[in-house]
N, C-alpha and C positions, 0 to 999 in steps of 0.2 A: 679255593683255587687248588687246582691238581698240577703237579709236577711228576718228572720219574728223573732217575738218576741211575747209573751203577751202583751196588751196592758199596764197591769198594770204593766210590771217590768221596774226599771227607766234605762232612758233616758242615753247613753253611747257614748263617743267620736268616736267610729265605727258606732254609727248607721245611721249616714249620712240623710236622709231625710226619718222621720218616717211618713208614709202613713198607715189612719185606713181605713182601708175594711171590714167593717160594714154598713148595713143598718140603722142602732139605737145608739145613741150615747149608751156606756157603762156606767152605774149608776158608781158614786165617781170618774171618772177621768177628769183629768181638762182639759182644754184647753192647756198649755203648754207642755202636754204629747206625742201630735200629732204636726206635721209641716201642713197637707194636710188629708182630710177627704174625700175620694173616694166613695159614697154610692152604687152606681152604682154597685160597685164591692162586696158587699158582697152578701151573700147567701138570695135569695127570701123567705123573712119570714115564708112565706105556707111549703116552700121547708124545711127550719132548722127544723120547728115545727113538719111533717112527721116523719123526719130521728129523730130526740128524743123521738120522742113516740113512736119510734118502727115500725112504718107503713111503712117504705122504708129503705131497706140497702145502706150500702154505697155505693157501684157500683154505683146503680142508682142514690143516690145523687151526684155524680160526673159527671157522666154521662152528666145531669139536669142541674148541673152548668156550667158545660163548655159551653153547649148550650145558655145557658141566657148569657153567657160573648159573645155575638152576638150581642148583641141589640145595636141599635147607640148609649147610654148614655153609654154603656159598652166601646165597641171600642174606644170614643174619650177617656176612662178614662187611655184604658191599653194604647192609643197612647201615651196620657200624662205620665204615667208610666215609658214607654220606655223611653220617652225623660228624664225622671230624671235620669235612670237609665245608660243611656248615661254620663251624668254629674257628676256621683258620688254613691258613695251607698245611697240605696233606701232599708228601713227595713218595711216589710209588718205586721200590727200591726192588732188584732183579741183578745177577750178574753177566745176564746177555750184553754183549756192546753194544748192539745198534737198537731204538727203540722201535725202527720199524718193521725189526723181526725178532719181534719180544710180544710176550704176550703183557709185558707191564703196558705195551701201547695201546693192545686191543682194550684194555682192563681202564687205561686212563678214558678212550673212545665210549665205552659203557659208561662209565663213568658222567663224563660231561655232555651225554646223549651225540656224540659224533659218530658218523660211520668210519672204521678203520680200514684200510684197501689189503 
């Protein structure tokens, strides 16, 4: 099972293995917030900085990131992924607020073969 969460809200007996997919660690959160720190998988900094300035809508940031979830450092991360998520819940951790304009949403939608809008 896949979950996502912010990164900053605490740590819960359901959330099974918390995985950050961020590029950058998140300023104030500790180390025991996370289990497994996937860089790989977060959004191309060029790419995040675009879509908040306005310069590219989301379509296209989606679009953009599925694509980069290509690259060999991507692949082995989502293999790795998988296989956690084989094992037990795997909760995909991001400090965007809302997941339906996060790329942890688009990443859970790969993940569990769903299309993300």
């Amino acid at each position: 099972m896949i979950t996502t969460k912010r990164v900053s809200e605490p740590r819960e007996s359901g959330d099974g293995t918390r995985v950050l997919v961020m590029r950058l660690w998140p300023r104030g959160v500790r180390k025991d917030h996370v289990d497994l720190w996937l860089k790989a998988l977060g959004t191309d900094l060029g790419l995040i900085r675009a879509w908040k300035g306005g310069r590219l809508g989301w379509a296209e940031l989606r679009r953009r990131y599925r694509e980069g979830l290509k690259t060999p450092e991507a692949r082995a991360a989502l293999a790795e992924l998988r296989g956690l998520a084989r094992r037990g819940t795997v909760t995909l951790l991001c400090s965007c607020p809302q997941e339906a304009r996060c790329h942890r949403g688009i990443l859970k939608a790969v993940l569990t073969g769903k299309h993300s809008r």
